[in-house]
PDB file of N, CA, C and O in Angstrom, chain B, residues numbered from 101:
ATOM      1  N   UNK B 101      42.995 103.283   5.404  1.00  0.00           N
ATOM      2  CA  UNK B 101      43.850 102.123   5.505  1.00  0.00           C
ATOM      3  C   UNK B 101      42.969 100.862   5.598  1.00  0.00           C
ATOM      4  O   UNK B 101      41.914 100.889   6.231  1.00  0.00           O
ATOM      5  N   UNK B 102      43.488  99.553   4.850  1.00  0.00           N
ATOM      6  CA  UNK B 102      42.533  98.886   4.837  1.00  0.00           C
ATOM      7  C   UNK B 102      42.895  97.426   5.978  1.00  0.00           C
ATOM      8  O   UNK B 102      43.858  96.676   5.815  1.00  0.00           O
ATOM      9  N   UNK B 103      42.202  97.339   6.736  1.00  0.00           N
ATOM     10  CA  UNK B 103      42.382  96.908   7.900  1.00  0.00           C
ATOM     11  C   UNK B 103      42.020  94.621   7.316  1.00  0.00           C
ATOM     12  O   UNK B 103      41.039  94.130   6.758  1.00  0.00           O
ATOM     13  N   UNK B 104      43.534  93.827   7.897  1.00  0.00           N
ATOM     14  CA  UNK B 104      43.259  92.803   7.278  1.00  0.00           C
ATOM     15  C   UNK B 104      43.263  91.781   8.534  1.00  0.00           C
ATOM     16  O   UNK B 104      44.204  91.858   9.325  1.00  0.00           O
ATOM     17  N   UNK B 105      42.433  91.007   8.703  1.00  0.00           N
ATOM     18  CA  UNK B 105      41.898  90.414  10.127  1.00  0.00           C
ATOM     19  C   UNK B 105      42.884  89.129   9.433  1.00  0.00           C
ATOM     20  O   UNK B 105      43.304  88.747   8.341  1.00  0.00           O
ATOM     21  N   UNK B 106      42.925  88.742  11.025  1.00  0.00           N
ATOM     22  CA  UNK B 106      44.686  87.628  10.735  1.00  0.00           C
ATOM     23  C   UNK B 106      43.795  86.464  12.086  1.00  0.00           C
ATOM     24  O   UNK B 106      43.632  86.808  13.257  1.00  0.00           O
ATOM     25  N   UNK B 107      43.396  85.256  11.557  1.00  0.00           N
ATOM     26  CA  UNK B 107      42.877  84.444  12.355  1.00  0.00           C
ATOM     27  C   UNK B 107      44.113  83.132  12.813  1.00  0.00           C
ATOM     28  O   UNK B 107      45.024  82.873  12.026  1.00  0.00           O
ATOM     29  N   UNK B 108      43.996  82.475  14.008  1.00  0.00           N
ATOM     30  CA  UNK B 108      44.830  81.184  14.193  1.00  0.00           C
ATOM     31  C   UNK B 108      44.097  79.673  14.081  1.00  0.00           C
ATOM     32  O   UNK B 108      43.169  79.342  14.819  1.00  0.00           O
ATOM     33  N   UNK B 109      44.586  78.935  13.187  1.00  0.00           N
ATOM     34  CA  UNK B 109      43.774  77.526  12.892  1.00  0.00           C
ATOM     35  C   UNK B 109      44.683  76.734  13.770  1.00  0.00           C
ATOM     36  O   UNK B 109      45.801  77.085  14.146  1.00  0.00           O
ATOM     37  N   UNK B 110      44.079  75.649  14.042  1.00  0.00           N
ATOM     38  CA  UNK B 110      44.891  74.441  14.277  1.00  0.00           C
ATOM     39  C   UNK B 110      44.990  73.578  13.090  1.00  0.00           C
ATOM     40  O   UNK B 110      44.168  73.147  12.281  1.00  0.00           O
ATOM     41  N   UNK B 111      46.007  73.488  13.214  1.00  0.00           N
ATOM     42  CA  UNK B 111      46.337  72.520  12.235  1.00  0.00           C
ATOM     43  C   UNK B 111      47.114  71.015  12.544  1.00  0.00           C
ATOM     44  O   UNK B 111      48.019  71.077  13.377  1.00  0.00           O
ATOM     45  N   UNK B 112      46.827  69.645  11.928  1.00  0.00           N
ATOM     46  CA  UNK B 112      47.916  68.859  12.389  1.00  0.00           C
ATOM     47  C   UNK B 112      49.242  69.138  11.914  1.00  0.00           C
ATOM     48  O   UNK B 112      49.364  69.855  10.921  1.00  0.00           O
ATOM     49  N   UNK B 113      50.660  68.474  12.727  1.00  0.00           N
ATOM     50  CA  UNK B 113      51.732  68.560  12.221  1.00  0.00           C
ATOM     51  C   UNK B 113      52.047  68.096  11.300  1.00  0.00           C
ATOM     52  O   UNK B 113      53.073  68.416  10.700  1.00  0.00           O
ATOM     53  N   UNK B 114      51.164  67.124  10.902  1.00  0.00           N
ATOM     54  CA  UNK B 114      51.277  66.286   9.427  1.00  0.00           C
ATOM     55  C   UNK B 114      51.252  67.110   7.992  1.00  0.00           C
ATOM     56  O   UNK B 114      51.933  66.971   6.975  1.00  0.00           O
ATOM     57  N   UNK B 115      50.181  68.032   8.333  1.00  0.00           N
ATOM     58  CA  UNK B 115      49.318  68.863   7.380  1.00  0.00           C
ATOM     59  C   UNK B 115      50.129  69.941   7.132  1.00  0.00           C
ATOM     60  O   UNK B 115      50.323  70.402   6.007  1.00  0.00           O
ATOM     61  N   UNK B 116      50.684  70.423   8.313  1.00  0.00           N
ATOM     62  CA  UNK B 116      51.817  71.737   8.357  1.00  0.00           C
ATOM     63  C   UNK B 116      53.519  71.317   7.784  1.00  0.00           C
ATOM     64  O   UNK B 116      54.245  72.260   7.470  1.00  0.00           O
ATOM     65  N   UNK B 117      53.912  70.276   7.711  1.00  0.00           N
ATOM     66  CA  UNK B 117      54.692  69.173   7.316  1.00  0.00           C
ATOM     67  C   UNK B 117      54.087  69.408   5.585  1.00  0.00           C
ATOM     68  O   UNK B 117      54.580  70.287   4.878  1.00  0.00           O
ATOM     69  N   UNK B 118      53.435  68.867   5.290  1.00  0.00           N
ATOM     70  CA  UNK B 118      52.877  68.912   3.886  1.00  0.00           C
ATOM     71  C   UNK B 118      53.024  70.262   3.106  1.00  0.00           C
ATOM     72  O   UNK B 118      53.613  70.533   2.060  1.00  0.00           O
ATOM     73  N   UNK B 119      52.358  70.940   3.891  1.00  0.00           N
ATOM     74  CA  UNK B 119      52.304  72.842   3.238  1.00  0.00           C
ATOM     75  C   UNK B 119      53.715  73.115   3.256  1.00  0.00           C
ATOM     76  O   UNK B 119      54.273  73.699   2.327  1.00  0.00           O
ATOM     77  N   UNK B 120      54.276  72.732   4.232  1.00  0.00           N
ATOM     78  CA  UNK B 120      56.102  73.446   4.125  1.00  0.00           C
ATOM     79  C   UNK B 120      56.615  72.430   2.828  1.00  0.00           C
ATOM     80  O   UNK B 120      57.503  72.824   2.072  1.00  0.00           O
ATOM     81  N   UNK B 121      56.060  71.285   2.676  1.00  0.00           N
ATOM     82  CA  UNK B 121      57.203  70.620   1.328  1.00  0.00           C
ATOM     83  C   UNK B 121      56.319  71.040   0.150  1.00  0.00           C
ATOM     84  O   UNK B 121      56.837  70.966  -0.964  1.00  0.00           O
ATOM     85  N   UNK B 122      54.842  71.543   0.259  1.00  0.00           N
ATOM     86  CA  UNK B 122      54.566  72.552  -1.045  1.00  0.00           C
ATOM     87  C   UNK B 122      54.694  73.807  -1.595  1.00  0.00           C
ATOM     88  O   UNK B 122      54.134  74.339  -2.554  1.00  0.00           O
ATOM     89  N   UNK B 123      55.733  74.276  -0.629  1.00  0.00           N
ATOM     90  CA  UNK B 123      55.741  75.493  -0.965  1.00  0.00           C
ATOM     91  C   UNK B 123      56.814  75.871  -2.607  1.00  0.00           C
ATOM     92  O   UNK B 123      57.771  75.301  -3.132  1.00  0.00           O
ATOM     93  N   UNK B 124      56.122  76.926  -2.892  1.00  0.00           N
ATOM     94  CA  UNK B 124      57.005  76.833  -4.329  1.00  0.00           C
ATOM     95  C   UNK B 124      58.464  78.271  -4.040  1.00  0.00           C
ATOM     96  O   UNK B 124      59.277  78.575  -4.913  1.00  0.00           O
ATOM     97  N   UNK B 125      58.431  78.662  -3.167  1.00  0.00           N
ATOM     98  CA  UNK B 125      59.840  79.230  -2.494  1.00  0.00           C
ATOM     99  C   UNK B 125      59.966  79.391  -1.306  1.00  0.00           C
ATOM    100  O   UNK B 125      58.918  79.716  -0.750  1.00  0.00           O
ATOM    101  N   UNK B 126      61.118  79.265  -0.462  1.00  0.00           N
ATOM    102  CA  UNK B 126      61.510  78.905   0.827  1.00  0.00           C
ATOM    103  C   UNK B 126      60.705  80.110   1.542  1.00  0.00           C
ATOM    104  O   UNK B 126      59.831  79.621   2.257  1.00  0.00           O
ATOM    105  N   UNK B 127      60.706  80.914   1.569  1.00  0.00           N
ATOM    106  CA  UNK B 127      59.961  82.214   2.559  1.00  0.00           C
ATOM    107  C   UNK B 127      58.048  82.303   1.840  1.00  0.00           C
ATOM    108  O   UNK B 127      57.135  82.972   2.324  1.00  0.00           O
ATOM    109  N   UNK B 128      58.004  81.699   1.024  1.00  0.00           N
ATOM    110  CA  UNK B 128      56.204  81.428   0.851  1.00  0.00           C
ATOM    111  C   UNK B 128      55.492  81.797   1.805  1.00  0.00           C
ATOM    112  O   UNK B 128      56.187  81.260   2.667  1.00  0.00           O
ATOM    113  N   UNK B 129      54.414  82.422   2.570  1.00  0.00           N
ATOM    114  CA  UNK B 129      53.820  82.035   3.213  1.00  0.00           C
ATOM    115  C   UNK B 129      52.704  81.193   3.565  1.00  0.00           C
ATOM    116  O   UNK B 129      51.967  81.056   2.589  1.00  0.00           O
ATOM    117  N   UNK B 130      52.251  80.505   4.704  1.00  0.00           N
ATOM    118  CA  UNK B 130      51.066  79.508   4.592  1.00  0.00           C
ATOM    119  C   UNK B 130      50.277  80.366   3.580  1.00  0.00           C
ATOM    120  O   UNK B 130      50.243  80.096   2.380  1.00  0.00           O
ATOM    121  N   UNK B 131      49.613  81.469   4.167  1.00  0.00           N
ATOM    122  CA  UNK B 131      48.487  82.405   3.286  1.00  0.00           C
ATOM    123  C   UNK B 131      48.463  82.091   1.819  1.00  0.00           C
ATOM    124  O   UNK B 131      47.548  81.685   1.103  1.00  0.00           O
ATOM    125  N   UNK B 132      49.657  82.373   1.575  1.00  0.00           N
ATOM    126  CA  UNK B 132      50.156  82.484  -0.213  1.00  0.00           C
ATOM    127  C   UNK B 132      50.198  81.381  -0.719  1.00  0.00           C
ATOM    128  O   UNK B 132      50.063  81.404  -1.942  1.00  0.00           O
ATOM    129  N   UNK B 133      50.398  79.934  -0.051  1.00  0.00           N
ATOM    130  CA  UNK B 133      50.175  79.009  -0.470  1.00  0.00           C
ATOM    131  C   UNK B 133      48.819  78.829  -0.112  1.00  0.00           C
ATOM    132  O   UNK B 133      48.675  79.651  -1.017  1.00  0.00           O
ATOM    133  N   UNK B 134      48.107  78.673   0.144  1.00  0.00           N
ATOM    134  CA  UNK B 134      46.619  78.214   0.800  1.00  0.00           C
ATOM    135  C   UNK B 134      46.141  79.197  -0.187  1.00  0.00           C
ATOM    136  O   UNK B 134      45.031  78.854  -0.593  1.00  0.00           O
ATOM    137  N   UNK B 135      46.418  79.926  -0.549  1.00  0.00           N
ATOM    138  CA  UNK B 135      45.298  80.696  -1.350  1.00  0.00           C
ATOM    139  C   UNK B 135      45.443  80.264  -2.715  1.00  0.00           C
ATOM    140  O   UNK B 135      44.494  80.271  -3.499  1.00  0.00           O
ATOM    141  N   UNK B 136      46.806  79.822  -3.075  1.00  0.00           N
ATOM    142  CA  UNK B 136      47.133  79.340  -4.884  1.00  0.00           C
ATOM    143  C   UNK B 136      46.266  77.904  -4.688  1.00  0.00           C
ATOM    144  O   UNK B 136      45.697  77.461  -5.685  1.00  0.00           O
ATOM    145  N   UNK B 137      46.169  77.221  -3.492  1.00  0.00           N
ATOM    146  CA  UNK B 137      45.806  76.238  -3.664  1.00  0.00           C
ATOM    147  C   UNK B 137      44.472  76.064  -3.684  1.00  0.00           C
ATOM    148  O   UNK B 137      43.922  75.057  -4.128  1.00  0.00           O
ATOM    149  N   UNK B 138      43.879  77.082  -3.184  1.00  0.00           N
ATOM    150  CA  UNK B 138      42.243  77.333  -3.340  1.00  0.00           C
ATOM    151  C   UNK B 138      41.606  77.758  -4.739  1.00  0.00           C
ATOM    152  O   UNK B 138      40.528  77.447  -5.243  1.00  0.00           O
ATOM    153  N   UNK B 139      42.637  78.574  -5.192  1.00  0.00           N
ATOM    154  CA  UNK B 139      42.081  78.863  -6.826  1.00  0.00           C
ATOM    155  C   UNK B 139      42.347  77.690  -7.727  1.00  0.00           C
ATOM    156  O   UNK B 139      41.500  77.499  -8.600  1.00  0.00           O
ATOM    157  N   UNK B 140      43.742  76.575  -7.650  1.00  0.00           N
ATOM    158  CA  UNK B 140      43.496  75.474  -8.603  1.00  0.00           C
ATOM    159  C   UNK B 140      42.252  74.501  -7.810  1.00  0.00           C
ATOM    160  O   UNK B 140      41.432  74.044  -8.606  1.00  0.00           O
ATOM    161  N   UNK B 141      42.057  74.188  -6.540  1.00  0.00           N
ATOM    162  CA  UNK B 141      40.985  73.441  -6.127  1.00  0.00           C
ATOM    163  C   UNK B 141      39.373  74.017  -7.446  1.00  0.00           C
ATOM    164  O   UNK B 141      38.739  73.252  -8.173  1.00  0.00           O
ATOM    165  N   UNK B 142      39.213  75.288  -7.321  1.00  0.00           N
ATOM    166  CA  UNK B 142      38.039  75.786  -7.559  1.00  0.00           C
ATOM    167  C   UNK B 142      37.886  75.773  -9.000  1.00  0.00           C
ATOM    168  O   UNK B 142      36.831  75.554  -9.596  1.00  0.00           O
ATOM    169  N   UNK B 143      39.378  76.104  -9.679  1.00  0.00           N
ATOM    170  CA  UNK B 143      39.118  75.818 -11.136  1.00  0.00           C
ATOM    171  C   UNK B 143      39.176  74.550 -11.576  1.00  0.00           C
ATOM    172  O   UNK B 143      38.573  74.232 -12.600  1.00  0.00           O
ATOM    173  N   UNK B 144      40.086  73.442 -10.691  1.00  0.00           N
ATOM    174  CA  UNK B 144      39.525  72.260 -10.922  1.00  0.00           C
ATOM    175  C   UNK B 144      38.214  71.535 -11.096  1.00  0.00           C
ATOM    176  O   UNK B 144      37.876  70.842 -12.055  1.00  0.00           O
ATOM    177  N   UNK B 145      37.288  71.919  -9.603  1.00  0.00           N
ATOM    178  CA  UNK B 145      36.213  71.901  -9.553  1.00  0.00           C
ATOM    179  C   UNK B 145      35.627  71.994 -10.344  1.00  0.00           C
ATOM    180  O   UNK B 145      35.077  71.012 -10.842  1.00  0.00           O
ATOM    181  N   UNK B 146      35.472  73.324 -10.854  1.00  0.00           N
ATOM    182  CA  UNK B 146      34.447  73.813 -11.757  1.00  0.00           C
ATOM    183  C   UNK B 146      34.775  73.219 -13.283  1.00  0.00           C
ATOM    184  O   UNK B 146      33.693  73.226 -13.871  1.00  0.00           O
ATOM    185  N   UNK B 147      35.786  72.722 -14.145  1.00  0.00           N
ATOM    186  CA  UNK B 147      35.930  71.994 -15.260  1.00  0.00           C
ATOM    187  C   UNK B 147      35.453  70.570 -14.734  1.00  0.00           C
ATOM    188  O   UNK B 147      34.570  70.107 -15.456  1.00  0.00           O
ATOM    189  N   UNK B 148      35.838  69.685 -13.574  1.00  0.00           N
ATOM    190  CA  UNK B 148      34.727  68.589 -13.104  1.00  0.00           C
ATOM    191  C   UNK B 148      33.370  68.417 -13.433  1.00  0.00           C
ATOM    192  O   UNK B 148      32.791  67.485 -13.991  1.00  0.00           O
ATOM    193  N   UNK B 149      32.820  69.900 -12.810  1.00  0.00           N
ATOM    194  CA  UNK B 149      31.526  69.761 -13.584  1.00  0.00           C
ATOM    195  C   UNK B 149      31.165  70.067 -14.599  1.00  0.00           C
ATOM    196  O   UNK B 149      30.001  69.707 -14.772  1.00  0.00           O
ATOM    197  N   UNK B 150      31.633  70.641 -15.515  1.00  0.00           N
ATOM    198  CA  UNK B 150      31.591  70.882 -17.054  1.00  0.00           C
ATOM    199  C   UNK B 150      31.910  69.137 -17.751  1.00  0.00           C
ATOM    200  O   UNK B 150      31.135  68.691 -18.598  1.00  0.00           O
ATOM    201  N   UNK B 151      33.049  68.356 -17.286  1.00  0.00           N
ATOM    202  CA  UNK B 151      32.969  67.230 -17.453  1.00  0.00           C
ATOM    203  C   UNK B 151      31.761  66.241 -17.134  1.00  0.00           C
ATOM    204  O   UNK B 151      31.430  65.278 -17.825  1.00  0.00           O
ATOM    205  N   UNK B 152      31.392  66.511 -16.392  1.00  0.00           N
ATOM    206  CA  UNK B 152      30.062  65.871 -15.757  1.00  0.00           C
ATOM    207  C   UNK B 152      28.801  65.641 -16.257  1.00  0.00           C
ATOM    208  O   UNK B 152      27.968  64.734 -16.267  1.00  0.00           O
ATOM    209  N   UNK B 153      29.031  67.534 -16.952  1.00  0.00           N
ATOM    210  CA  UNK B 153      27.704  67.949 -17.685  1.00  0.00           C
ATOM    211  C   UNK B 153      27.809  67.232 -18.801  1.00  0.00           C
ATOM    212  O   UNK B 153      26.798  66.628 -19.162  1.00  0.00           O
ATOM    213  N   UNK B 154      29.017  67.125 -19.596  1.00  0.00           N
ATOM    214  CA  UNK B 154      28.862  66.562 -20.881  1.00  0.00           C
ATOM    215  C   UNK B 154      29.050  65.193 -20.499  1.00  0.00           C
ATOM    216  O   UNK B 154      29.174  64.630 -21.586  1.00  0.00           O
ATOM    217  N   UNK B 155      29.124  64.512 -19.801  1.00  0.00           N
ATOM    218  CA  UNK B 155      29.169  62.486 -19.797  1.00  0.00           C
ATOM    219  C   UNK B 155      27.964  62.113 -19.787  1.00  0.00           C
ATOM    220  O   UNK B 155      27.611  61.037 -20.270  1.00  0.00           O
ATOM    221  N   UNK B 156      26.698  63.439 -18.913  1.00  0.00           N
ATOM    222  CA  UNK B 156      25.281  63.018 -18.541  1.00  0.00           C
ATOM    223  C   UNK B 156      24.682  63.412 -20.692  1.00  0.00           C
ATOM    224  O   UNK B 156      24.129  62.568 -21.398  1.00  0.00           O
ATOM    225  N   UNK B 157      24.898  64.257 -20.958  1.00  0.00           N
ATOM    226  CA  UNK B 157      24.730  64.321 -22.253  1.00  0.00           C
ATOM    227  C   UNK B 157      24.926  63.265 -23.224  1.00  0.00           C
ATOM    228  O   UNK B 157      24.051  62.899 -24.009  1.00  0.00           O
ATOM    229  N   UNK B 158      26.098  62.782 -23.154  1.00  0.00           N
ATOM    230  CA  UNK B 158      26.655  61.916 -23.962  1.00  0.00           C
ATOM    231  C   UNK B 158      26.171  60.519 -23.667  1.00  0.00           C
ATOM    232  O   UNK B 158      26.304  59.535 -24.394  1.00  0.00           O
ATOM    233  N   UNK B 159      25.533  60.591 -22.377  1.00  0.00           N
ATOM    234  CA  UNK B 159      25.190  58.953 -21.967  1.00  0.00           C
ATOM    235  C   UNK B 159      23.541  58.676 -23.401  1.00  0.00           C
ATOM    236  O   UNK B 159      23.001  57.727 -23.969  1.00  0.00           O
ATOM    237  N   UNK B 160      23.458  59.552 -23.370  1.00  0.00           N
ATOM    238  CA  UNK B 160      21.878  59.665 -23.818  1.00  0.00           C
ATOM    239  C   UNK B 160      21.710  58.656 -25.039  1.00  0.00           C
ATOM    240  O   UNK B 160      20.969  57.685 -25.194  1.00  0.00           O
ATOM    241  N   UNK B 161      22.713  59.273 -25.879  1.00  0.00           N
ATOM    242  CA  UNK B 161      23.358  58.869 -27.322  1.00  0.00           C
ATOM    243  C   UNK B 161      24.301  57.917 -27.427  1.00  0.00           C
ATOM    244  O   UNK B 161      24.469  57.201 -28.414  1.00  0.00           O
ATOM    245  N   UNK B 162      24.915  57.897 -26.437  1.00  0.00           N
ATOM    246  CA  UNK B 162      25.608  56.135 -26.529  1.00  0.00           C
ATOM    247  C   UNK B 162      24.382  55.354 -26.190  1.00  0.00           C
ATOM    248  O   UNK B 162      23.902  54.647 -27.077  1.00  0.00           O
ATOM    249  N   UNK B 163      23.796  55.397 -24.972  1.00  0.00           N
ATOM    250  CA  UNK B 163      22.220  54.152 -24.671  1.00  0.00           C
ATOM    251  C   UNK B 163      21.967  53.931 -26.104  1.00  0.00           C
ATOM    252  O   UNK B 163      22.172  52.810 -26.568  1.00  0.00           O
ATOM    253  N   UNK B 164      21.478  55.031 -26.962  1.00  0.00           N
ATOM    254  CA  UNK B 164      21.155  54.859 -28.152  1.00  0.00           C
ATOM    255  C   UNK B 164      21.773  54.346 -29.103  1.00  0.00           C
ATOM    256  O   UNK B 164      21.052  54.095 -30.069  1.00  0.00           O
ATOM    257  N   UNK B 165      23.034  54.043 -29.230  1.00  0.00           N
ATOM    258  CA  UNK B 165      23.910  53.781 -30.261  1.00  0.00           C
ATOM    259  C   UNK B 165      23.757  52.030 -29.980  1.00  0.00           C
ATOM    260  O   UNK B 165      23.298  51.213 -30.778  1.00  0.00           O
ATOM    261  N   UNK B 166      24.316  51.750 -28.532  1.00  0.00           N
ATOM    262  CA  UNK B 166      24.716  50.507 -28.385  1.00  0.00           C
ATOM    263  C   UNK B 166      23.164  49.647 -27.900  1.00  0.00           C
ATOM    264  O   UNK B 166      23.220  48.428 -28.059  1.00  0.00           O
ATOM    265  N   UNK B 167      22.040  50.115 -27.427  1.00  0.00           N
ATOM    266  CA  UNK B 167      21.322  49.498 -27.604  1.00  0.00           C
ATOM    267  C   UNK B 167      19.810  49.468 -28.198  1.00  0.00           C
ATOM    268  O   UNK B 167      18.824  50.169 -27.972  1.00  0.00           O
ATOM    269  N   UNK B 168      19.997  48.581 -28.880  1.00  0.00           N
ATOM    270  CA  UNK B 168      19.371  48.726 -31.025  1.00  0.00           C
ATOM    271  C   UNK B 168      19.657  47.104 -31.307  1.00  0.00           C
ATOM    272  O   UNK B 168      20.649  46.376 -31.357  1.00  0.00           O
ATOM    273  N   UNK B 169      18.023  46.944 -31.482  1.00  0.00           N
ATOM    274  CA  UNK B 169      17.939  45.528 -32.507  1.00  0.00           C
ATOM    275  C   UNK B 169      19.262  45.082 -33.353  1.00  0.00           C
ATOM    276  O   UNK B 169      19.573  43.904 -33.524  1.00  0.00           O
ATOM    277  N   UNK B 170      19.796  45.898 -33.722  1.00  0.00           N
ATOM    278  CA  UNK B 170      20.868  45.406 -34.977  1.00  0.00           C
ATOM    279  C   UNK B 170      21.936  45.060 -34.452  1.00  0.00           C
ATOM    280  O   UNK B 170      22.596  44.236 -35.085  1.00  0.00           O
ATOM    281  N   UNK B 171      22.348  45.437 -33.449  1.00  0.00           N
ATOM    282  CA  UNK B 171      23.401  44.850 -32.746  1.00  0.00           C
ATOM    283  C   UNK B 171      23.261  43.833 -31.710  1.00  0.00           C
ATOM    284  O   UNK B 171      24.216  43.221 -31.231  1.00  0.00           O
ATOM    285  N   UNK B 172      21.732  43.631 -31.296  1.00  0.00           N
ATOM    286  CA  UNK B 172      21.338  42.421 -31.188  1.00  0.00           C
ATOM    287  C   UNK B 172      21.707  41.032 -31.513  1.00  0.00           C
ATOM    288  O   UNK B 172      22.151  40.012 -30.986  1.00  0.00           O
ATOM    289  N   UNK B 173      21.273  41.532 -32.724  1.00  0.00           N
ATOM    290  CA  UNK B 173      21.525  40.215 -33.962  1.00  0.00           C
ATOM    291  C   UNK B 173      22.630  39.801 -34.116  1.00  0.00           C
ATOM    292  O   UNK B 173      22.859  38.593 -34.166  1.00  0.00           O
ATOM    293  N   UNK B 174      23.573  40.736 -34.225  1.00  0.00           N
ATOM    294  CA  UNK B 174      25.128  40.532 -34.459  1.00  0.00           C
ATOM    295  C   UNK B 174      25.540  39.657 -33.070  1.00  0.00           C
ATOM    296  O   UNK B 174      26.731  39.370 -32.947  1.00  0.00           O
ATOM    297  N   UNK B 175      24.780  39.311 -32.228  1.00  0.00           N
ATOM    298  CA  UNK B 175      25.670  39.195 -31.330  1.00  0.00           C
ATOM    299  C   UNK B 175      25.323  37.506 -31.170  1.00  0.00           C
ATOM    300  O   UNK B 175      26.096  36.690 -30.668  1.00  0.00           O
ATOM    301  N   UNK B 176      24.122  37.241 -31.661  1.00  0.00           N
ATOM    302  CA  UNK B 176      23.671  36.036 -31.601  1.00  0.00           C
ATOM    303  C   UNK B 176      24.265  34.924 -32.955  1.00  0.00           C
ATOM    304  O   UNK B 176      24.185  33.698 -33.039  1.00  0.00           O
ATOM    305  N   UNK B 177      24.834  35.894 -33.861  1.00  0.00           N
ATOM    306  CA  UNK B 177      25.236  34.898 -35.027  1.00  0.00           C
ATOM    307  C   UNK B 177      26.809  34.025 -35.119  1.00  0.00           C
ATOM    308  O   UNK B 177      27.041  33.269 -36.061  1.00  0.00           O
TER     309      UNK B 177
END
């Protein structure tokens, strides 16, 4: 039998207020919500930094695009 350890947080009433108006059906539990909400946190996360990775990439080649003698010039005429 697989034995499942059950801990008590404090929480504010504000916060516990919040989790009860997110729940996506009336008998939800905290657990079941706190845990859906940990897997979109983490897959959020992790496409963040995939976004991240490619803006530091992309900065490289815009520097390069926009600054260049030739558009220099254009800007002075």
């Amino acid at each position: 039998m697989i034995k499942i350890e059950i801990t008590t947080i404090q929480l504010e009433k504000s916060i516990v207020n919040a989790l009860k108006e997110a729940r996506e059906y009336p008998r939800q539990t905290y657990n079941e919500l706190i845990k859906n909400m940990l897997k979109v946190f983490k897959s959020t996360r992790s496409k963040n930094q995939y976004d991240e990775f490619l803006h530091k990439i992309q900065q490289a080649k815009m520097q390069e695009l926009w600054d260049n003698k030739e558009d220099e010039i254009w800007e002075t005429i």
